[in-house]
C-alpha positions as a Markdown table, in Angstrom:
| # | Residue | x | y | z |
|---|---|---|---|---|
| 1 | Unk | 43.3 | 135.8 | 41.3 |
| 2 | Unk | 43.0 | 136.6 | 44.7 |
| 3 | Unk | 40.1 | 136.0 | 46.7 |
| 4 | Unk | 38.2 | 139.9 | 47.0 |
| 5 | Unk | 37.1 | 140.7 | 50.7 |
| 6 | Unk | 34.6 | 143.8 | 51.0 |
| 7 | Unk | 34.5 | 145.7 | 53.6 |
| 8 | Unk | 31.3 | 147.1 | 53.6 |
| 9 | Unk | 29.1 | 149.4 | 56.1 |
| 10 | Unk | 28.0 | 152.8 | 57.2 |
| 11 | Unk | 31.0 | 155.6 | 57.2 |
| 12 | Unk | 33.0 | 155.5 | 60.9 |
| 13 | Unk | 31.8 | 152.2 | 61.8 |
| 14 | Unk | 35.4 | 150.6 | 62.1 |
| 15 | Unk | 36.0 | 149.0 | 58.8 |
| 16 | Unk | 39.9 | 150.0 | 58.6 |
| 17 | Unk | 40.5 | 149.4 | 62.4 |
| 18 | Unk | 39.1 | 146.1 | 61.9 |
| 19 | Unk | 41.6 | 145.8 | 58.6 |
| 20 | Unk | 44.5 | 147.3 | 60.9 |
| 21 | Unk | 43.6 | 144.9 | 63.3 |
| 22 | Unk | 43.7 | 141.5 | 61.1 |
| 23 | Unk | 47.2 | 142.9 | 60.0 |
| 24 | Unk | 48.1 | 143.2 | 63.9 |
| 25 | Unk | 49.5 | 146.8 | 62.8 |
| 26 | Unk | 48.3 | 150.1 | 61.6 |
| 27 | Unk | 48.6 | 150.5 | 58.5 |
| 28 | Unk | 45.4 | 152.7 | 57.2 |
| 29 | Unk | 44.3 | 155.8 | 58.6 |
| 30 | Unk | 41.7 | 155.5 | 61.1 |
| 31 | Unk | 39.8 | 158.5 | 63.4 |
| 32 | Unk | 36.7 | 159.4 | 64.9 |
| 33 | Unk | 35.1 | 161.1 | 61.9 |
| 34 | Unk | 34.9 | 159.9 | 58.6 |
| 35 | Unk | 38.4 | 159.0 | 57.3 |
| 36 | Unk | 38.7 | 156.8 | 54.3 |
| 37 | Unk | 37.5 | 159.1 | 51.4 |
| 38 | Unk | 39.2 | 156.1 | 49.2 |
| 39 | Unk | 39.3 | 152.2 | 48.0 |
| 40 | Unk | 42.4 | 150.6 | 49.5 |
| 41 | Unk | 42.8 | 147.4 | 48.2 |
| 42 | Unk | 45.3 | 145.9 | 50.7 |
| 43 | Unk | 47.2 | 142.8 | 49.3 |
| 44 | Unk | 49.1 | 140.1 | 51.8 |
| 45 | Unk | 52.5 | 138.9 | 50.3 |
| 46 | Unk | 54.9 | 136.7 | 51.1 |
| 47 | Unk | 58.5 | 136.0 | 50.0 |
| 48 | Unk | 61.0 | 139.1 | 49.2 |
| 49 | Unk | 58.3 | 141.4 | 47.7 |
| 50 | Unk | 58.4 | 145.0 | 49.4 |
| 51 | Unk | 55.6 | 146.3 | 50.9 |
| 52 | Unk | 54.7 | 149.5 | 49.6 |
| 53 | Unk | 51.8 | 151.3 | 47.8 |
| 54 | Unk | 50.9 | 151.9 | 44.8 |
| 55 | Unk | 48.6 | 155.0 | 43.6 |
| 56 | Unk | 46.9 | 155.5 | 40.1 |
| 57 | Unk | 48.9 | 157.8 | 39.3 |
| 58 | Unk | 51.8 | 154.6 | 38.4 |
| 59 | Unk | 53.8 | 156.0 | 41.4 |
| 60 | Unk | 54.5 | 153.3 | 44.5 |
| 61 | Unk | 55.5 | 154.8 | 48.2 |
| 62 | Unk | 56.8 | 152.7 | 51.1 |
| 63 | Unk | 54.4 | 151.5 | 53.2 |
| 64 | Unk | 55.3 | 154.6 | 55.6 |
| 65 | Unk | 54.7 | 157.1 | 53.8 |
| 66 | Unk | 50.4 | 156.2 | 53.8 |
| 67 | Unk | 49.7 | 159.7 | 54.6 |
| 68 | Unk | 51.7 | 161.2 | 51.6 |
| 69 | Unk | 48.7 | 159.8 | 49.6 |
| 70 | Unk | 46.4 | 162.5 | 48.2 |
| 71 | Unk | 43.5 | 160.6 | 48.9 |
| 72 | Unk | 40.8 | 163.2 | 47.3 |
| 73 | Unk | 42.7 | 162.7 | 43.8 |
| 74 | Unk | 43.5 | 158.2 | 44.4 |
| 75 | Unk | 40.2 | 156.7 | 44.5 |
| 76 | Unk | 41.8 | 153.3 | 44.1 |
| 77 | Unk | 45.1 | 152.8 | 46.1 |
| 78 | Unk | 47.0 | 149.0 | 46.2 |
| 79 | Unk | 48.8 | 148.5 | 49.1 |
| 80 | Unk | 51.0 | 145.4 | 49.4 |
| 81 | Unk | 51.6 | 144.2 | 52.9 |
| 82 | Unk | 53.2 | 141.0 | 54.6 |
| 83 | Unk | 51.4 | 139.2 | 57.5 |
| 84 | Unk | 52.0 | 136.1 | 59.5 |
| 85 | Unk | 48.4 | 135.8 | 60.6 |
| 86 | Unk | 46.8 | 136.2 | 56.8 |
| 87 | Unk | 47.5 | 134.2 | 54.0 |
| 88 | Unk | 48.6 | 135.4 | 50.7 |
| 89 | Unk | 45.9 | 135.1 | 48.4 |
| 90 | Unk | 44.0 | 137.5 | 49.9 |
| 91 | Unk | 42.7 | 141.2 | 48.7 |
| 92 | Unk | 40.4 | 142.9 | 51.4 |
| 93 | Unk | 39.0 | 146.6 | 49.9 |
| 94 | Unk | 38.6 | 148.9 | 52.7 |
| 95 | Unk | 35.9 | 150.9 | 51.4 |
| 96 | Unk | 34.6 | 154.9 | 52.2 |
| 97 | Unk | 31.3 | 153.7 | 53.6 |
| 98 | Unk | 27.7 | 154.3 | 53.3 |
| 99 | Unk | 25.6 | 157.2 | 54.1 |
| 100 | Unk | 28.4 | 159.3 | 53.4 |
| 101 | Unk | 27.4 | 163.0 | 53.4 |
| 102 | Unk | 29.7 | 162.7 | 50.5 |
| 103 | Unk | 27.7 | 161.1 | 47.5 |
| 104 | Unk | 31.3 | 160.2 | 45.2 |
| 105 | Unk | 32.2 | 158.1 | 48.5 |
| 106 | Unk | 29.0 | 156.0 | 48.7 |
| 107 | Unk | 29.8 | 155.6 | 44.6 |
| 108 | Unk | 33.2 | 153.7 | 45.4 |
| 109 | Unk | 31.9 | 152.2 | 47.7 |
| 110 | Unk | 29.1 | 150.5 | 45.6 |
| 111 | Unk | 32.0 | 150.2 | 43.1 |
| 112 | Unk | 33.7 | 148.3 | 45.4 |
| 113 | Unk | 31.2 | 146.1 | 45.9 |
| 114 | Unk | 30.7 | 145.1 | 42.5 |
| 115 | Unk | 34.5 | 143.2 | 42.5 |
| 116 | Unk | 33.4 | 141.3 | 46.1 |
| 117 | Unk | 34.0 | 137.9 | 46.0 |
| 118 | Unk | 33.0 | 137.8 | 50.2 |
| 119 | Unk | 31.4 | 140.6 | 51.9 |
| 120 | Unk | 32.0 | 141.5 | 55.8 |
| 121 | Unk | 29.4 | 143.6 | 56.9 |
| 122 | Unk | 31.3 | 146.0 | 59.5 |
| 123 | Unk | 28.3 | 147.6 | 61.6 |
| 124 | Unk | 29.7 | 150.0 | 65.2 |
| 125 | Unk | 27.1 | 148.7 | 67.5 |
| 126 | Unk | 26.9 | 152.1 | 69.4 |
| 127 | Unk | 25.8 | 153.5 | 65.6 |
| 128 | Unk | 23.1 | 150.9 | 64.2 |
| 129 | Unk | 22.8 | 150.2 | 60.9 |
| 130 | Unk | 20.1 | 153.2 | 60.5 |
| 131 | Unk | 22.3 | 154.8 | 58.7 |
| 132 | Unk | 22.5 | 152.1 | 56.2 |
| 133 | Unk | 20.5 | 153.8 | 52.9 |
| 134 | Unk | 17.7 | 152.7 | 51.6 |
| 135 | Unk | 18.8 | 151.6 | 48.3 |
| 136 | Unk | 21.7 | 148.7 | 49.5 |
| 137 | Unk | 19.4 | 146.0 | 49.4 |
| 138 | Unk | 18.2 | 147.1 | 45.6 |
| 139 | Unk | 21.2 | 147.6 | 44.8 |
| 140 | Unk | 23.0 | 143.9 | 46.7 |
| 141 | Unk | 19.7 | 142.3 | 45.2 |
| 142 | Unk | 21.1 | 143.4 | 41.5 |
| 143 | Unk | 24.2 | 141.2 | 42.4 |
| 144 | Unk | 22.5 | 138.1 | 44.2 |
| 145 | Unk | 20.0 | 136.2 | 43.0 |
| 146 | Unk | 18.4 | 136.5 | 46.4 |
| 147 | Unk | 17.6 | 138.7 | 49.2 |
| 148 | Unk | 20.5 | 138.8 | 51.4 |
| 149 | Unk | 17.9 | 139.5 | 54.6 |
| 150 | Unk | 17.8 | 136.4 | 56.7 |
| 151 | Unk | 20.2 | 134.5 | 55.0 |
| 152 | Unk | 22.6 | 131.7 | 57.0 |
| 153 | Unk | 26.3 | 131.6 | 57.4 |
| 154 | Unk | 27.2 | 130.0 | 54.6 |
| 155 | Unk | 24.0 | 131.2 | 52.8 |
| 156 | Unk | 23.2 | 130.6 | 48.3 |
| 157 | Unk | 25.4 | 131.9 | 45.8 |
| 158 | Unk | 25.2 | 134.8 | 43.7 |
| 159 | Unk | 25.9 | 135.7 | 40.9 |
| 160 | Unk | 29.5 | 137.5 | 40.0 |
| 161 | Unk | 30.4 | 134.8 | 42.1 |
| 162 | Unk | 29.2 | 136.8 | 45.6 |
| 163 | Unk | 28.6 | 134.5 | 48.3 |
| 164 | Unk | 26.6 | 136.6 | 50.8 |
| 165 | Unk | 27.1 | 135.2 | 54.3 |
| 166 | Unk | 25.3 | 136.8 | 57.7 |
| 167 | Unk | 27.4 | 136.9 | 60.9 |
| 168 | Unk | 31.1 | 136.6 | 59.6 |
């Protein structure tokens, strides 16, 4: 089972040019409005495997053909990719956002964050997180056993096996 990384934070704030930028390649869609309408869960590999992507429909696409992807129909797209600076072992879900204007995006998105093993908080510091809603913390609160406010790096366990950490 590979270990789940959450990208999590208000819509636009950077959370698949951050991903594209781990890769050292892009490989999502990025742009100055909101963009991800989808959960990618992007997959490093190693060995002979192909890169590609896989849609729920039981279809896979090379890796190039991303934009192919009717993204208002795939709410949950795999896409396999091989890196030299990421280990394999690892599955980071590039999520919608928060505060979407669109509320089915904000529900993958909580979705999403259900199946975190690690969260990365992904906040544009020109935006603020005062877009963030109301209800995260009641809702994150459901998952840990404590309020994630204040907490260390490194900070307590949660349950479904969460580990909130501040500052990653």
């Amino acid at each position: 089972t590979p270990l789940r990384i959450v990208l999590l934070g208000p819509f636009s704030s950077g959370k698949s040019s951050l991903l594209n930028s781990l890769l050292r390649r892009p490989i999502l869609p990025t742009g100055l409005s909101e963009t991800t309408a989808t959960s990618f869960r992007v997959r490093i590999i190693i060995g002979d495997a192909p890169e590609r992507i896989d849609v729920p429909t039981g279809r896979s696409l090379g890796l190039e053909e991303i934009s192919k992807v009717d993204l208002s129909e795939s709410q949950n797209v795999a896409v396999w990719v091989k890196s030299h600076e990421l280990p394999a072992g690892f599955e980071f879900i590039d999520t919608p956002g928060l505060s979407s204007i669109y509320q089915i995006h904000e529900t993958i998105t909580l979705q999403a964050l259900e199946r975190a093993d690690v969260v990365f908080l992904v906040v544009n510091v020109k935006q603020g997180v005062t877009r963030t809603p109301n209800r995260l913390p009641s809702e994150t609160q459901e998952l840990c056993s404590e309020d994630l406010s204040g907490i260390e790096h490194g900070g307590p366990r949660c349950s479904r096996g969460l580990r909130a950490n501040q500052g990653l």
